[in-house]
N, C-alpha and C positions, 0 to 999 in steps of 0.2 A: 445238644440244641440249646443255643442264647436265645432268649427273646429279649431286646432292645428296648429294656420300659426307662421309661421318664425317672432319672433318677431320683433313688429311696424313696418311690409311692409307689400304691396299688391301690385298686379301687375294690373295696370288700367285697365279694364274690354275687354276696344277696344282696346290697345297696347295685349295684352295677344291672342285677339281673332287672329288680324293679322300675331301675332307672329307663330302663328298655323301653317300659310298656306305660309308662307315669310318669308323663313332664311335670309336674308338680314336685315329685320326689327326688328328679334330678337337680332342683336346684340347691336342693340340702346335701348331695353325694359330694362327702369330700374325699380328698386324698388323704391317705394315710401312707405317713413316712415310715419307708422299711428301715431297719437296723441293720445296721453290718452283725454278723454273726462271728466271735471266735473263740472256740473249741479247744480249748490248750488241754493233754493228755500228756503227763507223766509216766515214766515206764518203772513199777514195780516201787514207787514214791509210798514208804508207810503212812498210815494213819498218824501216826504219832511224833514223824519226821520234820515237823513245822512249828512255828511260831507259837500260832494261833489254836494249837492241837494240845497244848502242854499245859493247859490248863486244870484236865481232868482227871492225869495220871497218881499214880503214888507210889510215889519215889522208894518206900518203903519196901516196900511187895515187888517193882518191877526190878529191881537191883538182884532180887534173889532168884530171878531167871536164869538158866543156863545161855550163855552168848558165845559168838564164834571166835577162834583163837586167833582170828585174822582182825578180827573188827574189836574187840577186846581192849580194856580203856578206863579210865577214872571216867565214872559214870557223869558227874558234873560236867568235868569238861567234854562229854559227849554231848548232852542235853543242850549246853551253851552253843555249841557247834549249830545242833540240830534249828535252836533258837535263832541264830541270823543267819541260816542258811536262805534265807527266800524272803528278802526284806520289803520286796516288790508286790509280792504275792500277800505277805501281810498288808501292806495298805489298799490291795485290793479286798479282802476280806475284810478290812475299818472299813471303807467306804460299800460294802455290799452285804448278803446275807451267807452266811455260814449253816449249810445241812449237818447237821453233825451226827445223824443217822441216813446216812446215804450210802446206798450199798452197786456193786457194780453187778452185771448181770450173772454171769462166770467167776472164778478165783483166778483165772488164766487169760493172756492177752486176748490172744486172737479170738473168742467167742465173746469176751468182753466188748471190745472194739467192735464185733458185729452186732451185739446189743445196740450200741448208740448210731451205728448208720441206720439200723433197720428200724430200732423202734420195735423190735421186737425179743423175743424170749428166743435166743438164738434155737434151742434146742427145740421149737416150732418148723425147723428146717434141718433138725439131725446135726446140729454141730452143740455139742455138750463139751470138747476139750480141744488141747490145740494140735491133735490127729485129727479132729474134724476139721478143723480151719484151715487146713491143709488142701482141701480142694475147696474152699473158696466160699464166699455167699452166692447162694444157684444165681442163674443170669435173670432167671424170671421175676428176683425181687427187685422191687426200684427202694435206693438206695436215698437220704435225706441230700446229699447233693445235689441228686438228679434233680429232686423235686424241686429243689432253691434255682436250681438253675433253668430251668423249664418256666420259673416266675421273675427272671429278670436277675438273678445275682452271678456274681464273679464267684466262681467255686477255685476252693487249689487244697490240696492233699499235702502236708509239708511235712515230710518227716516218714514215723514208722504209719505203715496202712496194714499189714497182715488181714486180710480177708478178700486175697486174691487167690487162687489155683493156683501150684507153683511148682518148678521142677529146679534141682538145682543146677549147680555149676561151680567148680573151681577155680582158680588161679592154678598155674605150674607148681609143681611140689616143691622144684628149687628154693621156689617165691613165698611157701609159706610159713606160718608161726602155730604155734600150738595153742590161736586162740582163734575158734572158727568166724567169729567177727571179723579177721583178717582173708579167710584163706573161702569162706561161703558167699559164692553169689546165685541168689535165688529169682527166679525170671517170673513174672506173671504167664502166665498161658493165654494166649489168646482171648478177648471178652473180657476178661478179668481184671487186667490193670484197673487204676482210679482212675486214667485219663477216661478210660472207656466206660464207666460205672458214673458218671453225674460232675466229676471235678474238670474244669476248662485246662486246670495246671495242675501236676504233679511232678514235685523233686522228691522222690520217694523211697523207701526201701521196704520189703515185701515179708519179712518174718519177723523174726523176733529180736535180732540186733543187729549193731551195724558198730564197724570200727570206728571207736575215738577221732583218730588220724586218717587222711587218705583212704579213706573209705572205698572197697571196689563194687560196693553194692549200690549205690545210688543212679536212681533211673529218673531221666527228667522226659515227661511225657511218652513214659513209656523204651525210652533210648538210653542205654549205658551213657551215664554220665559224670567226666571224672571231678571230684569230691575231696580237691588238695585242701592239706591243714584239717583245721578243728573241725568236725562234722558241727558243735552247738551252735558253733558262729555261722557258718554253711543255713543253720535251717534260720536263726534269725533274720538273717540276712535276704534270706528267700521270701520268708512271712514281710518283710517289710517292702523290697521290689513290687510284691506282688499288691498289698494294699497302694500303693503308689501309681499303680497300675490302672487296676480298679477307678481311685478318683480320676485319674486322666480319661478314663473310658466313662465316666459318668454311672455307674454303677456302685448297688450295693456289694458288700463280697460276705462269704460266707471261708472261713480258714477252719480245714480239720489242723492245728497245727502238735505234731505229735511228735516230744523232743527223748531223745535215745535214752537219758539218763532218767534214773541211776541201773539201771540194770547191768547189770554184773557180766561178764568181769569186768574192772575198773584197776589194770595193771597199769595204765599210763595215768602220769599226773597231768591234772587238769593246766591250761596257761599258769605261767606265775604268781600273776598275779593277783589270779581266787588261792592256789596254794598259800600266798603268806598273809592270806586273813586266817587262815586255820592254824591251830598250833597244840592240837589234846594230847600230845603224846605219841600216838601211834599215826604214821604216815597214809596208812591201807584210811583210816578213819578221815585224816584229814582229805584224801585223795575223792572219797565219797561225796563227801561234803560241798568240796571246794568244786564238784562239778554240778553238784545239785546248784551251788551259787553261782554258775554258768549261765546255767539257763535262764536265772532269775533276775541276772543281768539284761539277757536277751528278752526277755519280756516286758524287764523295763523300757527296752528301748521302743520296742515295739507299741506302747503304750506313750511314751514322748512323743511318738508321728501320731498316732491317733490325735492325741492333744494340739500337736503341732498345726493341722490339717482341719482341726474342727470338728473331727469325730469321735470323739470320746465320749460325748453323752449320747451319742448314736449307735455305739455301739456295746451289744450282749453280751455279755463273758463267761463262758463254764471253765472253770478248772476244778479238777480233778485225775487223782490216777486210776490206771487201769485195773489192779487190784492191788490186794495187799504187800507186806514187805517179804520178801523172803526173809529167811533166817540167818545168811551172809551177807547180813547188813548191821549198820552199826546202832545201838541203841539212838532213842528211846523205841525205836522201831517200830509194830504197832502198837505201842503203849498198853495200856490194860487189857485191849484185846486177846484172845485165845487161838492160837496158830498162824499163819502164813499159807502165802500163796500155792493156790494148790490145794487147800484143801477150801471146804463148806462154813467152817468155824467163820467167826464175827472177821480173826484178824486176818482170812483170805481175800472176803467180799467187801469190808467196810473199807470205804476209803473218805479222804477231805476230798471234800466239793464245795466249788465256791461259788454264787451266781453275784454276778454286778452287771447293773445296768442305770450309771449314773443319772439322780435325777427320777430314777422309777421305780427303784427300790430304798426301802428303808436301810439306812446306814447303821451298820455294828452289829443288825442285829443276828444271833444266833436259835435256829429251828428245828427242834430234832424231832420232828416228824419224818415218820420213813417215806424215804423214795428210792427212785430208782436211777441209773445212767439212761436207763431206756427214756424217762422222762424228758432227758435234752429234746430227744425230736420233734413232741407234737410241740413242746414249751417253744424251741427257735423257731415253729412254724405259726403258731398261732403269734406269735411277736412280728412277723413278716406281713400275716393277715393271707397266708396260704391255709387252703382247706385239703387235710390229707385225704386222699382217695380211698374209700371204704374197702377195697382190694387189696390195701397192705399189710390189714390186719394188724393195730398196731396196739402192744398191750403197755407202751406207757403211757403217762398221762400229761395232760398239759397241767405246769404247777406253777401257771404264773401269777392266779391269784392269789396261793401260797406265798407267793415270793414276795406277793405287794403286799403281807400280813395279813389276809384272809385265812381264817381257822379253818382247814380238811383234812381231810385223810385221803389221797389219792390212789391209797394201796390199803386195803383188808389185809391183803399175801402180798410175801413174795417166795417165791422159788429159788430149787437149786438143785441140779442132778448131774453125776458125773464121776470119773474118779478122783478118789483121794489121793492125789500123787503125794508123796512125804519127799520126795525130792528137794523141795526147798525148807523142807523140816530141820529142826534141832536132831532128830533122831538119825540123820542122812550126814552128820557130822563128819564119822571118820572117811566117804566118799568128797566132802569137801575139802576135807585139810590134803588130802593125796592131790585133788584137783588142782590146787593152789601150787604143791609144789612139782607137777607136772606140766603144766602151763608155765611157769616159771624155770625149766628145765633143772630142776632140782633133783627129779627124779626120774628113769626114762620109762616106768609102770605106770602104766594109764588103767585103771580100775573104773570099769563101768557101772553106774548107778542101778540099784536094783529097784530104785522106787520112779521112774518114769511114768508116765499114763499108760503106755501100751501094757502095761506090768502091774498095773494096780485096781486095784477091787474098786467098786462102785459105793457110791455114797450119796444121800440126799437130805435136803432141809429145806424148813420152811420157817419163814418168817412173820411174827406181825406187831405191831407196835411196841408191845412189850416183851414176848415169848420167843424162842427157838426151838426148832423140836429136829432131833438131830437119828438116821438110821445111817448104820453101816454095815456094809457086806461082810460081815466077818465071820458067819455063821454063829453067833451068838443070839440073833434075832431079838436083839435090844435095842431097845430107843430110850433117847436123851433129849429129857428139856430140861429148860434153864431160863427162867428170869434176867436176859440179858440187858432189861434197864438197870437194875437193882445189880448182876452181876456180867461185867462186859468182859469179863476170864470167862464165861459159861463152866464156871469149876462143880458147882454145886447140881446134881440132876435129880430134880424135884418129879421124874415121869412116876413114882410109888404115889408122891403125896397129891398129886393133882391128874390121876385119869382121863377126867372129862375135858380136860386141857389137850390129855394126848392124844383121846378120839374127836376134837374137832381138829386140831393140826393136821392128823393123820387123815381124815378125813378130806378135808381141803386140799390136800396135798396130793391126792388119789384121784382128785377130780380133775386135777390139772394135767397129772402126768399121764392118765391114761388117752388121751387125746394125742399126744406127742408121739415122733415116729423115734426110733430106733435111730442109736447114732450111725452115723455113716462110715466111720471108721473104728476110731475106740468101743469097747466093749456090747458090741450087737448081743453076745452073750448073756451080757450083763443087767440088759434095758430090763428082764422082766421080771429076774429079781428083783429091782427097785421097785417095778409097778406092783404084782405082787405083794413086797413086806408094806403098803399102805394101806391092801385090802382091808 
């Protein structure tokens, strides 16, 4: 459903109401101009993979890490890589605010990604991992596009969406390669697609990647849609059609625009000519890099029509990735942080997040007050001057007085329940290096991973501005805290010297999860273990 408002205004919900019954107060009701909304998501982009990230590491300490034999490098010219990889993206963060404690909902896409449609703590709805995300966000919840688009904006879905139902599908065996971004085409199920969930347009693809090249998974409004050449250039080029669109139709738009990279594999080299800005030595590293600089091409450009058109001070911006980096990626990766995606640690959840809103936010500056992904929804909703309906239950917060330098705290907690997949771990190493050269037909022994979700123990954390408190199923019935302002390795576990630390954490954390239903797929076994070791 479009409704056809007077473009970029809305009349605030209770000026409008008043307005009704009180000619006097009608002559004071003004319009309030909506912003365009756009949502840029990175896939599996580290904390520490950016510019404007490298500030806080030490170079010292992070070198003596164990790295992948693929990604593997003269650390400098890693770092330098990592530094103009996103040059775009840096003068969005000069010109906007920097969360530098911003954490995603999940360690893993798909629950992530349904954090910031909903606005909620996915696992509110039984999805904790991405076996839950596999059948989809229920059809009962309405979703942040729906609600934009119910109030008058151009929605569209551009890129990866995962929080649909889905079943697969192949290509002919003849046809395929040994990397299932080639050979997996995954369908929404009925209801489920984003055409049908709140977005007017979707060029989309439904799990967790999509091939480089010719892509067979890309579905536009729902319909197999073929996807010749570069998939990066594919989605810019969609995000830019479509705001073009938009101004022609006189409407605001709101873009989930969510770009494939870097997520792994990355066997093809990026266009040429992101490869010969790269040059560290090892090809796998420049090949990372140079596609990371793809996209941040495509944003530039996408950011020149804004400009172009007039709507750059009109329009919101979140960037940020969906979690942290895995481990087969190339330094500084998540920098100080303690782990990778998949698990509950700092370097699963934290990721960069950027907000800009030319004009309405303070410029340069940097916030590390905790928030959450969840918080994009009431924040792009309250910036519209849309009132979320008390039925969605929505546990982020609007943080846009935060963002205009107002001092809060929008989160006491945050949460985290789920498995520990070590899958994208340092320790899941000798499964990676086979992988690489399996996929690569090096070798014809395909060695399957023993640290998947469906395969791994449950774990939970909680957060709060300065603390971490960390339990895992491992039958030891230990819990770990940590000082993660003071130590963002979480190395040090202060749970002997500080108790009363670890019975409010644990505490708070018992309140929250016992409310919550059992996941729907992964570990239903598992759920009451977790609720349980908080008692």
């Amino acid at each position: 459903m479009n409704l056809l408002l007077p473009k970029k205004t809305i009349l605030a919900g209770f000026v409008a109401a008043a307005c009704a019954v009180t000619p006097t107060l009608s002559q004071a009701a003004e319009k309030v101009e909506q912003p365009n909304v756009l949502l840029i998501v990175m896939d599996d982009l580290g904390s520490a993979q950016l510019d404007f990230a490298l500030d806080n590491i030490n170079k010292d300490e992070l070198v003596k890490r164990p790295v992948p034999a693929r990604y593997d490098g003269d650390f400098d010219q890693l770092y330098d890589a990592a530094k103009r990889s996103m040059p775009n993206i840096t003068q969005l963060a000069n010109e906007g605010v920097r969360m530098t404690n911003a954490y995603v909902a999940t360690p893993v896409c798909g629950p992530s990604r349904a954090g910031m449609m909903t606005g909620r703590f996915p696992h509110s709805f039984g999805t904790y991992s991405n076996d839950d995300a596999k059948l989809g966000i229920p059809l009962d919840i309405k979703l942040l596009p729906a609600l934009m688009n119910d109030n008058g904006y151009a929605t569209a879905n551009i890129g990866k969406y995962h929080n649909a139902k889905v079943r697969k599908e192949f290509i002919p065996k003849d046809e395929q390669s040994r990397d299932y971004h080639d050979n997996q085409i995954s369908l929404a199920e009925p209801g489920y697609g984003p055409e049908e969930r709140g977005f007017d347009y979707s060029y989309s693809y439904y799990v967790s990647g999509a091939a480089l090249y010719n892509s067979p998974t890309v579905f536009r409004n729902g319909k197999s849609a073929p996807a010749p050449g570069y998939l990066t250039y594919n989605l810019t080029n969609e995000a830019i059609q479509f705001i073009e669109k938009a101004e022609q139709d006189d409407q605001p738009f709101f873009i989930n625009l969510a770009y494939s990279v870097p997520h792994i594999p990355l066997e093809q080299p990026a266009p040429a000519k992101f490869m010969e800005r790269f040059n560290t030595g090892n090809l796998e590293v420049d090949k990372y890099y140079a596609h990371v600089n793809a996209s941040d091409e495509g944003i530039g450009k996408i950011i020149d029509k804004l400009k172009e058109m007039g709507e750059y001070e009109n329009t919101l911006i979140f960037f940020l990735s969906d979690n942290g980096a895995v481990h087969e990626s190339p330094m500084p990766m998540n920098g100080m942080d303690r782990a990778f995606k998949g698990q509950r640690y700092r370097g699963g959840v934290h990721v960069p997040f950027i907000a800009h809103w030319k004009g309405h936010f303070p410029e340069g500056k940097a916030d590390n007050t905790m928030i959450s992904a969840m918080d994009i929804l009431p924040t792009a909703l309250a910036a519209a001057g849309i009132k979320i309906p008390t039925e969605m239950k929505v546990d982020g917060k609007d943080i846009m007085p935060l963002l205009k330098g107002k001092a809060e705290q929008p989160h006491p907690y945050l949460y985290w329940a789920g498995p520990r997949a070590l899958h994208y771990d340092s320790s899941n190493a000798d499964f990676w290096s086979n992988y690489w050269k399996w996929i690569t037909y090096e070798t014809n022994e395909f060695i399957p991973s023993p640290y998947i979700e469906k395969h791994s123990k449950g774990e939970w954390a909680i957060k709060d501005q300065n603390w971490s408190l960390h339990y895992y199923d491992d039958g030891k019935g230990e819990y770990e805290l940590y000082n993660y302002a003071k130590d963002p390795a979480e190395s040090k576990n202060l749970a002997k010297q500080y108790p009363e630390k670890v019975k409010e954490l644990k505490m708070a954390f018992y309140d929250w999860i016992k409310t919550k239903p059992a996941p729907i797929a992964w570990g239903q076994d598992r759920y009451q273990i977790l609720t349980d070791s908080a008692k």
